[in-house]
C-alpha positions in Angstrom: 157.5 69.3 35.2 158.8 67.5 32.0 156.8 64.6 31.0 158.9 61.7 30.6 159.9 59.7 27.1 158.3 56.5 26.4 160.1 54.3 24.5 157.4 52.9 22.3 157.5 50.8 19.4 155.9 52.2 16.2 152.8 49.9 15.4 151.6 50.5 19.2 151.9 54.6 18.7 149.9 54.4 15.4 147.0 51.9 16.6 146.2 54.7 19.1 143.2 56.8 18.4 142.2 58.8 21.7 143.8 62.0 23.2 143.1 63.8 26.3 143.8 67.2 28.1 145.5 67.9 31.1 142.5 69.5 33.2 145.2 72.9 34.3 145.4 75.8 31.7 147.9 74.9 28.8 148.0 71.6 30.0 149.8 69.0 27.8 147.7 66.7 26.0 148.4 62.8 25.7 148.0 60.0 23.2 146.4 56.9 25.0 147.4 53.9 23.3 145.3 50.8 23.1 148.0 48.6 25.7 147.8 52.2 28.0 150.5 54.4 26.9 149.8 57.8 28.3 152.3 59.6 25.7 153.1 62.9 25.7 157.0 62.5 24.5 158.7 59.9 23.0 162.1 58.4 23.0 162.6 56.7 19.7 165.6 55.0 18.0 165.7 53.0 14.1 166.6 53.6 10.8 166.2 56.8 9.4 164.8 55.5 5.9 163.9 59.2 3.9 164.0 62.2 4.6 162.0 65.0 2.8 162.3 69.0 2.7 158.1 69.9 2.7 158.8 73.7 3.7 158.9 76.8 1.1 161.7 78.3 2.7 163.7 75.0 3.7 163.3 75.0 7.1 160.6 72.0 7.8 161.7 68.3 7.1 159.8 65.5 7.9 161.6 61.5 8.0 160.9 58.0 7.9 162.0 56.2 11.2 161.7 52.1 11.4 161.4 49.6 14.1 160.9 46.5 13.7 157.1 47.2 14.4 156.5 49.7 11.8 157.3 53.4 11.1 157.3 56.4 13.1 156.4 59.9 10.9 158.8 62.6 12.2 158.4 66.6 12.1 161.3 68.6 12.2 159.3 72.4 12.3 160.1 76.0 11.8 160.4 76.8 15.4 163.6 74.3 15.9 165.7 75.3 13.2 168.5 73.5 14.9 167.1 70.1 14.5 165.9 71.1 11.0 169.3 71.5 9.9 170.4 68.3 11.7 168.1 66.4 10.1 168.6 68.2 6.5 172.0 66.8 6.9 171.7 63.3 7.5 172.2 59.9 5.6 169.9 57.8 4.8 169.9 54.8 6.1 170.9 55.4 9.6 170.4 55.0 12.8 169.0 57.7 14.6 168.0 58.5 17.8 164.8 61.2 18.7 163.5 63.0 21.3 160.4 64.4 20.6 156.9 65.6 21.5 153.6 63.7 20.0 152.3 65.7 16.5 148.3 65.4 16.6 146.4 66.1 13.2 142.9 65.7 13.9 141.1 67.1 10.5 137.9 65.5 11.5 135.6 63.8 14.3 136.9 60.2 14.8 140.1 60.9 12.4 143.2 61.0 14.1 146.6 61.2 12.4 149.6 60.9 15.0 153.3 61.6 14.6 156.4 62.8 16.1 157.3 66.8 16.9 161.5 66.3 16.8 163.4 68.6 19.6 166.4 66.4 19.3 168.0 64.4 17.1 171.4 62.4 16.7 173.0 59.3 14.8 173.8 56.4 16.8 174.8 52.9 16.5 173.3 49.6 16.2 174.1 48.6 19.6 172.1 51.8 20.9 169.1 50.6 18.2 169.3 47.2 19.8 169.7 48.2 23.5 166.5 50.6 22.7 164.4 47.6 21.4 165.2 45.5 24.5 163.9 48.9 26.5 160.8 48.9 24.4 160.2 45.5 24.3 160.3 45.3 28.4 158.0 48.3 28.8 155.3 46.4 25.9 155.6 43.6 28.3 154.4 45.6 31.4 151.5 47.5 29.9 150.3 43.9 28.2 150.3 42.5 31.4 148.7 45.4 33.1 146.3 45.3 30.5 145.1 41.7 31.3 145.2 41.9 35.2 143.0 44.8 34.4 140.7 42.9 32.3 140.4 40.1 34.6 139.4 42.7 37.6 135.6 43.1 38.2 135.9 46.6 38.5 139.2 47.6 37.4 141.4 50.9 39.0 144.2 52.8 39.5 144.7 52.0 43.0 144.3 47.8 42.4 147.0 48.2 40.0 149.3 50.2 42.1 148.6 47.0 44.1 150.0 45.0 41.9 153.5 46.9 41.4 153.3 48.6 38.6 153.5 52.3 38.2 151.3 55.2 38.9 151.4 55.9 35.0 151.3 53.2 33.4 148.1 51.9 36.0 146.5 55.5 35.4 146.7 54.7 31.5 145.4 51.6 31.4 142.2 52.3 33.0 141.5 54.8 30.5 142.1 52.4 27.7 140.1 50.0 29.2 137.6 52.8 29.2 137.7 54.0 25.8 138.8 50.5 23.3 136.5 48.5 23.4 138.4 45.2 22.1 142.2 45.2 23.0 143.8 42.8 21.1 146.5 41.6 23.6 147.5 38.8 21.2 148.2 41.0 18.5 150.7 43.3 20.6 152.0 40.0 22.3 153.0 39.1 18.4 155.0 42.2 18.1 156.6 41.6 20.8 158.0 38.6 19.7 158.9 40.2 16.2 160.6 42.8 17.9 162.5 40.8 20.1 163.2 38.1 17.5 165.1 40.5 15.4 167.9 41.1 17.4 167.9 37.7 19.0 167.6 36.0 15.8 164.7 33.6 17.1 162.5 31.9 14.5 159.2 33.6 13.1 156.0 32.0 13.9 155.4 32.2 9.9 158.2 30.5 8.5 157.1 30.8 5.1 157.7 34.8 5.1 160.7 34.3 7.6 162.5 31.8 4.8 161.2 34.0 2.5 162.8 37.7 4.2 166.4 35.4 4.0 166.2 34.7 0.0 165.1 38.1 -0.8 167.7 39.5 1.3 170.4 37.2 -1.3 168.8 38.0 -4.1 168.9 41.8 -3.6 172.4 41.3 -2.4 173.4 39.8 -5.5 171.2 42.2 -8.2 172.3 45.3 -6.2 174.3 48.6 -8.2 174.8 51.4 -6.8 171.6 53.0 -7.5 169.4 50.3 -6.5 167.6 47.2 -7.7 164.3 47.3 -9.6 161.4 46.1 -7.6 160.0 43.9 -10.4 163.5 42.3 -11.3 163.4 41.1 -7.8 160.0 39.6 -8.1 161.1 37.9 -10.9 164.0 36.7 -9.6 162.5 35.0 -6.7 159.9 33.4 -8.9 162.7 31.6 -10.6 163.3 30.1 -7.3 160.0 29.0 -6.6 158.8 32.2 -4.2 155.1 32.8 -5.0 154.7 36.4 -5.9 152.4 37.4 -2.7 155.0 35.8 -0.5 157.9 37.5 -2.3 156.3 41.2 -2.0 155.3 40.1 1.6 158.6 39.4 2.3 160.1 43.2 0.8 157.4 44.5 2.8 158.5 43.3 6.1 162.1 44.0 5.4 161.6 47.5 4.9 159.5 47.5 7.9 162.5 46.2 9.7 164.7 49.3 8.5 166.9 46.1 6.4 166.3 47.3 3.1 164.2 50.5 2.0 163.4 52.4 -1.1 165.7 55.3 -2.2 163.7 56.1 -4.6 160.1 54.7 -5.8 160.3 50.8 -7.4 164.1 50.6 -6.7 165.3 48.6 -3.7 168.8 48.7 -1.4 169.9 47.5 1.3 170.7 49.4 4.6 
């Protein structure tokens, strides 16, 4: 049976740290986030911010995809030429859509690197980018929620969760989260959520300072920008002219290219998407 594509935001995928196998023989294994995502593929959709060939023979490409929670590392391998070549041939910045497998590097005990195995890829718009966070955002929602009924239940299952309404997967992956992180941060994840849905509905940031700050650094890079670029450290010193504190304006840079607004074409030069 195909296993089914979450739609998950970026920071949530990366946070997660445990992995288990299916108990049949070449059973698929699955990422357990820390808010109960039992991933096994993924349905993702940002800006595609680099792309990089890292194979001798041309054939293995890995990309840069943003949300407005962070990035998500993507593999195009030797295997799916297809998709290698798709990807070879794309723009950066755009907005992609991928469907794709979860990429587990586990060099050590305890260190766990995760990314995303591409078996399809294809530029979309920014109504399909937005629609996707709205998904995304809705299915954070859920698994936060399930996350704190669970941790208000004495002794918390699979079956009182079904209980509740939600579904068998998500209740299934939120025990064993519960099991294995042992502090779940649901106010952190309920932050991102508000990011994420704040970017398209264009709702204030809880830090203002930053949020004022994203808005000047988006002018000033508007007005510096050439063709190739502006230089990171003109931009600093432009918004210090203007009374941005250098930890807020580098703050500020940080978050847009988080956001898939602006990114870096090529090291200490800045442009906007």
């Amino acid at each position: 049976m195909r296993e089914p594509s979450w739609r998950i935001f970026a920071a949530e995928y990366n946070d997660a740290n445990h992995v288990i196998h299916g108990k049949e023989e070449k059973a698929p294994k699955y990422v357990i986030t820390p808010l109960g995502a039992k991933v096994n593929r993924l349905f993702i959709v940002g800006v595609l911010t680099d792309v990089e060939n890292i194979g001798k023979e041309g054939i293995r490409w890995r990309a840069r995809i943003a949300d407005p929670t962070g990035i998500h590392n993507v593999y195009a391998e030797p295997f799916n030429p297809e998709v290698a070549t798709i990807l070879s041939d794309m723009e950066s910045p755009s907005y992609v859509a991928v469907v794709g497998k979860v990429r587990i590097y586990e060099p050590e005990e305890g260190t766990l690197y995760l990314s995303v195995r591409a078996e399809n890829i294809k530029n979309v718009d920014s109504m399909t980018r937005d629609y996707w966070i709205l998904q995304a955002s809705k299915n954070l929602k859920m698994r936060i929620d399930a996350i704190r009924d669970a941790m208000n239940m004495d002794m918390p299952s699979i079956r009182q969760l079904k209980q509740l309404g939600y579904p068998s997967r998500v209740a299934e992956g939120v025990i064993e989260a519960i099991k294995f992180y042992k502090d779940i941060d649901i106010e952190h994840y309920e932050f991102l959520l508000r990011e994420a849905l704040s970017y398209i509905t264009s709702e204030k940031k809880e830090r203002k300072d930053i949020g004022d700050a994203e808005d000047k650094m988006l002018e000033i890079i508007n007005e510096m920008q050439v063709e190739e670029g502006v230089e990171w450290d003109k931009i600093i010193e432009a918004a210090q002219k203007i009374g941005i504190e250098k930890e807020i304006a580098e703050e500020a840079i940080s978050s847009l290219m988080d956001k898939g607004i602006i990114y870096e074409p090529e090291l200490g030069k800045i442009k906007l998407v």
